[in-house]
TORKOL-4160 file (C-alpha; in steps of 0.2 Angstrom, whole numbers, padded with zeros to 4 digits, m for minus):
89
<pt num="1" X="0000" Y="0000" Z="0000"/>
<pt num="2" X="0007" Y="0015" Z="m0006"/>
<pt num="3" X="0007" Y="0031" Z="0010"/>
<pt num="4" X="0012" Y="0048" Z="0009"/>
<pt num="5" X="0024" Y="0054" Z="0019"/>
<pt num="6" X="0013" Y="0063" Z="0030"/>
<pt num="7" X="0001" Y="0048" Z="0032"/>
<pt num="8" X="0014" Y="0038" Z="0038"/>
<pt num="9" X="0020" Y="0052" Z="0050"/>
<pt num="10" X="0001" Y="0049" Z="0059"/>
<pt num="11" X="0002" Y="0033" Z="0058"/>
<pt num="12" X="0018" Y="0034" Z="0070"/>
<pt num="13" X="0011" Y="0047" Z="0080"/>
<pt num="14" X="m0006" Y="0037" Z="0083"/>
<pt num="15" X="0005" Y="0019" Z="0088"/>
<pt num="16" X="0016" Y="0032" Z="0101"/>
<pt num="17" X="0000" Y="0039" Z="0107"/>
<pt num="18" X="m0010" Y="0023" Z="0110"/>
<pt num="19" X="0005" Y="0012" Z="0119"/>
<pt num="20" X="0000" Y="0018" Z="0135"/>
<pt num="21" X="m0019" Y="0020" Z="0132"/>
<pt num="22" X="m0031" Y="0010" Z="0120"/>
<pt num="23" X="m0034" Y="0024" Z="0108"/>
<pt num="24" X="m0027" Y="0045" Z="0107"/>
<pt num="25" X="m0039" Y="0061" Z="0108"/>
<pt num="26" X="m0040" Y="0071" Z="0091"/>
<pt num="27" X="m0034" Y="0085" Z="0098"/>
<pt num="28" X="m0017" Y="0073" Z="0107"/>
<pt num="29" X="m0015" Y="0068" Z="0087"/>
<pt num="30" X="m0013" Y="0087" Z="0083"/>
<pt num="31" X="m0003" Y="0093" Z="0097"/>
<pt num="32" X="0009" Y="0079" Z="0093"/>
<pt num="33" X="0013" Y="0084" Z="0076"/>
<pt num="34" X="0010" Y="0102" Z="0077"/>
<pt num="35" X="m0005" Y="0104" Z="0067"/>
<pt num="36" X="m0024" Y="0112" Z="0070"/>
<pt num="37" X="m0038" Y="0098" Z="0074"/>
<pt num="38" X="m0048" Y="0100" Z="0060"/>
<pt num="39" X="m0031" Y="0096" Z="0048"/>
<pt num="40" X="m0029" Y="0080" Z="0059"/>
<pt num="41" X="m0047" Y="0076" Z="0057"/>
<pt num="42" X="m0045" Y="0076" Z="0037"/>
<pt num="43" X="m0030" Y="0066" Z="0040"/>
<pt num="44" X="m0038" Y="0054" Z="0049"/>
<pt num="45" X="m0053" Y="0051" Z="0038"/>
<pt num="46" X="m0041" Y="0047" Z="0024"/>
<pt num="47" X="m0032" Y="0035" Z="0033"/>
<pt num="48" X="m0049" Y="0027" Z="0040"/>
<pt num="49" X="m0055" Y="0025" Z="0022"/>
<pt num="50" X="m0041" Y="0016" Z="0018"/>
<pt num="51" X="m0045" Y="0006" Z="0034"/>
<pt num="52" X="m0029" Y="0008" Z="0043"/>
<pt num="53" X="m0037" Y="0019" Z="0056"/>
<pt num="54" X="m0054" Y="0015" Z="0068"/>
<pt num="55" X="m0064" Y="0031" Z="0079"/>
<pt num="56" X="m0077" Y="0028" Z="0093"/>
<pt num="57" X="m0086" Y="0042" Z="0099"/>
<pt num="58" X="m0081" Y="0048" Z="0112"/>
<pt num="59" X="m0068" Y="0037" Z="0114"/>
<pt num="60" X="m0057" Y="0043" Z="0101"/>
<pt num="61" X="m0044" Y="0036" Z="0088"/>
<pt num="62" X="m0035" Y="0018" Z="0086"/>
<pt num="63" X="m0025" Y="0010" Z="0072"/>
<pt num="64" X="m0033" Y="m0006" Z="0065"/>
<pt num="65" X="m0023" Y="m0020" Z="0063"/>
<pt num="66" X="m0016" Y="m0018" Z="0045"/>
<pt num="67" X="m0012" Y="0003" Z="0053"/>
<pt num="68" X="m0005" Y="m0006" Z="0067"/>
<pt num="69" X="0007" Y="m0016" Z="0054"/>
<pt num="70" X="0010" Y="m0003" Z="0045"/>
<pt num="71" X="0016" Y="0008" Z="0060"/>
<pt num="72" X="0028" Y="m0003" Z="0068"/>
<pt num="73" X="0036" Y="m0007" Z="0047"/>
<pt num="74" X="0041" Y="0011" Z="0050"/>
<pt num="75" X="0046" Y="0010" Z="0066"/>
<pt num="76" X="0057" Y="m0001" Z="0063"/>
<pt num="77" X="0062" Y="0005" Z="0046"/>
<pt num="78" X="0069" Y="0021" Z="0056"/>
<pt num="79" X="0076" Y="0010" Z="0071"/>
<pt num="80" X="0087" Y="0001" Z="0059"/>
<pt num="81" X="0092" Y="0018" Z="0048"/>
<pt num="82" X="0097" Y="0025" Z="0065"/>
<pt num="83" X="0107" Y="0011" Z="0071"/>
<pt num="84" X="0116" Y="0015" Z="0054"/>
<pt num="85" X="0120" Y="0031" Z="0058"/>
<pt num="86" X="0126" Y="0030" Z="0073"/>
<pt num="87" X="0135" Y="0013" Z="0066"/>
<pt num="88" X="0143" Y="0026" Z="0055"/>
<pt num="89" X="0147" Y="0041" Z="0067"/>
């Protein structure tokens, strides 16, 4: 599945926000990456359509389980490329 940059960057931002708690407040999603709520909301949407995201009212945001892969592939994409710099510093 192809992701922008940006969607991955709320993917990352969602998996951060929900490993303490079962799901993250639209409004914790955009003071994590610096952006108004109703920009996070769009955002959100897209990535819901394309089933990688899951809302409760009320209850707020979660990644799915193919968002949840997704997430930790870039997780660990960026773990291994810093590893490789540090490796090379």
């Amino acid at each position: 599945m192809h992701l922008t940059r940006r969607e991955l960057e709320y993917l990352k931002a969602l998996a951060e926000l929900t490993e303490k708690n079962s799901r993250a407040r639209l409004k914790d999603i955009a003071n994590r990456l610096g952006v108004e709520p109703p920009s996070a909301l769009e955002a959100l949407r897209r990535l819901a359509g394309k089933d990688l995201v899951d809302y409760k009212y009320r209850k707020g945001y979660r990644l799915t389980e193919k968002g949840a892969k997704e997430a930790e592939a870039l997780i660990q994409q960026l773990k291994k490329l810093l590893s490789n710099l540090e490796s090379k510093s």
